[in-house]
N, C-alpha and C positions, 0 to 999 in steps of 0.2 A: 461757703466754699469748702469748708473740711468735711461735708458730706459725702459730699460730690468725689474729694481725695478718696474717701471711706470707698465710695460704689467703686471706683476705679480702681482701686486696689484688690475689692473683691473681685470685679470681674477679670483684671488680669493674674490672679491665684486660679481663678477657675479653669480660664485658658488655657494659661499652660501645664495645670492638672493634666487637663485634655489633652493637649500637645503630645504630652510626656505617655502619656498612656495608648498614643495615636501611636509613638513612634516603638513602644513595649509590644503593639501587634505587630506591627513589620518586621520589626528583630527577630520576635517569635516565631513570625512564618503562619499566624494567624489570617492577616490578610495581604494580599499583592496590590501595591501603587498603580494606577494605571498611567502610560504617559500623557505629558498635556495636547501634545500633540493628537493624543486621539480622543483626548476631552473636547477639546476647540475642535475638531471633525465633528465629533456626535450633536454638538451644539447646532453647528455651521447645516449638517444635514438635516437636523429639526425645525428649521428654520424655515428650509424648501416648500 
């Protein structure tokens, strides 16, 4: 089981790495969020 603690720890240090660096480009104005609403659209229309 403390393995398994080990992975899990890694992979949520990695995440929210990511998170954190997701959220350093949108501060910065590197890239623009898109809303969900037009994610579920794009989806919704691939679907068709």
């Amino acid at each position: 089981m403390s393995q398994l603690s080990e992975i899990d720890q890694d992979v949520e240090r990695v995440w929210t790495q990511e998170a954190e660096a997701r959220d350093r480009e949108i501060d910065d104005g590197q890239v623009t969020g898109i809303p969900a609403e037009d994610v579920f659209q794009q989806i919704r229309a691939s679907w068709q």
